[in-house]
Structures are given as structure tokens and as C-alpha cells.
C-alpha positions in Angstrom: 69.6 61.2 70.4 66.2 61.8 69.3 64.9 58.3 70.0 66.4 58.6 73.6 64.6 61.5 74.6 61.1 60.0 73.6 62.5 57.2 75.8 63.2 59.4 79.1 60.6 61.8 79.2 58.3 59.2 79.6 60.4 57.1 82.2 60.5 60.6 84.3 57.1 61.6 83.8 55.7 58.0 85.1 58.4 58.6 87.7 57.2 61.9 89.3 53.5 60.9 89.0 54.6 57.6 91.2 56.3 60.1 93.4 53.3 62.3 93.9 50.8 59.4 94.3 53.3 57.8 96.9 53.4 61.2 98.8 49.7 61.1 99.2 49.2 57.7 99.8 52.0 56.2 101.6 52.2 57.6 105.1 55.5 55.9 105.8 56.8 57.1 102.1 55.8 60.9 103.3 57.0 61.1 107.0 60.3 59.5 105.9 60.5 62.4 103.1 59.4 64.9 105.8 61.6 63.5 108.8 64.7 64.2 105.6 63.7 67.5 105.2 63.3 68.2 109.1 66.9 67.1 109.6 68.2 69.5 106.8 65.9 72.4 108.5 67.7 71.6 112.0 71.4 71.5 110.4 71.0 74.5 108.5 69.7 76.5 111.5 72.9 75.3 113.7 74.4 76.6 111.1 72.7 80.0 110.8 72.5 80.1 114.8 76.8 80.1 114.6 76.8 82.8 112.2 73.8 85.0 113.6 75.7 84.7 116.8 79.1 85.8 115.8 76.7 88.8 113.4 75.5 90.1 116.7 79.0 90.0 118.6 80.6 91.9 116.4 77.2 94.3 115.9 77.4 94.7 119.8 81.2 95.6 119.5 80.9 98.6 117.2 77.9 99.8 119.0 80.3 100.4 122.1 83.1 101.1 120.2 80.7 104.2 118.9 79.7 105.1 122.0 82.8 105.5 123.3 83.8 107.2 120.3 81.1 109.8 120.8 81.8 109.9 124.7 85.1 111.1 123.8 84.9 113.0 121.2 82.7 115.4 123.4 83.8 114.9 126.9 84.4 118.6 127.5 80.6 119.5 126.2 78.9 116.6 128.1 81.0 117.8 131.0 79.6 121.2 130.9 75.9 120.3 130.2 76.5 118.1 133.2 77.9 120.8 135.5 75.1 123.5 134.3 72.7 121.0 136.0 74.2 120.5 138.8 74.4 124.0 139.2 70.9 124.2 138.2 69.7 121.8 140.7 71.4 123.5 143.9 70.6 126.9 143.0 67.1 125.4 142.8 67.6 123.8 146.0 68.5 126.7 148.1 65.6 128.2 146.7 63.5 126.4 147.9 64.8 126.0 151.1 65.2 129.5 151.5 61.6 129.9 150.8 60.2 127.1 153.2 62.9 129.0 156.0 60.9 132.0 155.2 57.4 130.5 155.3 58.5 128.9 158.5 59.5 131.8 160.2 57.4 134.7 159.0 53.5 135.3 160.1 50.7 134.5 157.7 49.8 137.6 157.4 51.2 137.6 153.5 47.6 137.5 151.3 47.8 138.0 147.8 45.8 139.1 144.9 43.4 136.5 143.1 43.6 137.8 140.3 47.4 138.7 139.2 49.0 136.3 141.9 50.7 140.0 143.7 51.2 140.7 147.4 48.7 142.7 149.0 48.1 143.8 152.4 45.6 141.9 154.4 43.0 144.8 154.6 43.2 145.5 150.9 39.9 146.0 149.2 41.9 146.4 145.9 45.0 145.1 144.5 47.9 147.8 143.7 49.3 145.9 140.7 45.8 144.9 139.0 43.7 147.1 140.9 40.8 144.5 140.5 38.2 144.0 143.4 39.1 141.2 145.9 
């Protein structure tokens, strides 16, 4: 047993060094190693590309699943934050229309204050609220 290992080391030694100095050597040696190696790559991405695929179906299907989970759990609350803006919004709305109505219709006679933002007649020399110089 002894006698056979001084045998093989040496076989596989001279072996790898032949392999190494036909890699660097040997164009035709390397591109048929490489062109191996290539093919392996490709197959084991179709593989991967299967599995990634079937990874990102069934990621996709919990994320809606959850959603709709969440959707449903608090339909009444999303229905009421929904409905406060709505009201929101109109009550807004007819505020503002309200106060373009009454810009449209009433003279410009309205001046206010520079200071505090109040109403103030037009021939004011002070303002009531402030009562800071105009």
C-alpha cells in the first residue's frame, strides 16, 4: 500500500502540471475546457430561471393574498377615513365657492390691515384689532 502511493502521487502530480501547462498553452485545450464550463453555466441557469420563476409567483401570490387580507380586515376604518375626506373635500369646496360668490358680488371696498391680516375700513388710519399705523 505504501509502495502504491509513492507510485500515484507522482503520476497525479506530473498529471495536473500537464494540465496547467496545456491550459496556458494550448488555445484549443482551453476554449474546449471553457466552451464545457459555459454549457454547465447555461444549464444551470435554465434551471435556476424555472425555480426563480415559480419563487416569484408564489411571492406575488401572498403579497395579494395580504393585501386583501388587510383590505378586509379593516373595511369599515378605511371606509370612514375615506368618507371624512370626501366630506372634507366638499365642505372645502363650498367654501370656496362661497367665497369667490362673495368676491364676485360684493364692492372692493374690503381693505385690511398689513399687519394682522384684519378687516378695516377703507379710511382707517389705524387698525382696531392691532392698532398699528397703516
Amino acid at each position: 500500500m505504501f509502495d502504491l502511493i509513492f507510485v500515484l502521487v507522482p503520476i497525479l502530480a506530473i498529471g495536473v502540471f500537464a494540465f496547467v501547462i496545456g491550459m496556458m498553452f494550448v488555445p484549443s485545450l482551453r476554449s474546449k475546457f471553457m466552451g464545457h464550463q459555459l454549457r454547465m453555466q447555461k444549464r444551470m441557469l435554465e434551471d435556476n430561471k424555472d425555480v426563480m420563476t415559480d419563487i416569484g409567483k408564489i411571492t406575488g401570490e401572498i403579497g395579494v393574498k395580504t393585501a386583501k387580507g388587510v383590505i378586509d380586515e379593516n373595511e369599515d376604518d378605511i371606509r370612514h377615513v375615506v368618507s371624512k375626506s370626501a366630506d372634507m373635500s366638499k365642505d372645502a369646496i363650498t367654501t370656496t365657492t362661497r367665497a369667490i360668490k362673495k368676491g364676485l358680488t360684493e364692492e372692493e371696498s374690503d381693505v385690511y390691515c398689513k399687519h394682522c391680516g384684519a378687516s378695516i375700513d377703507s379710511d382707517s388710519t389705524f387698525c382696531k384689532a392691532c392698532g398699528r399705523k397703516q
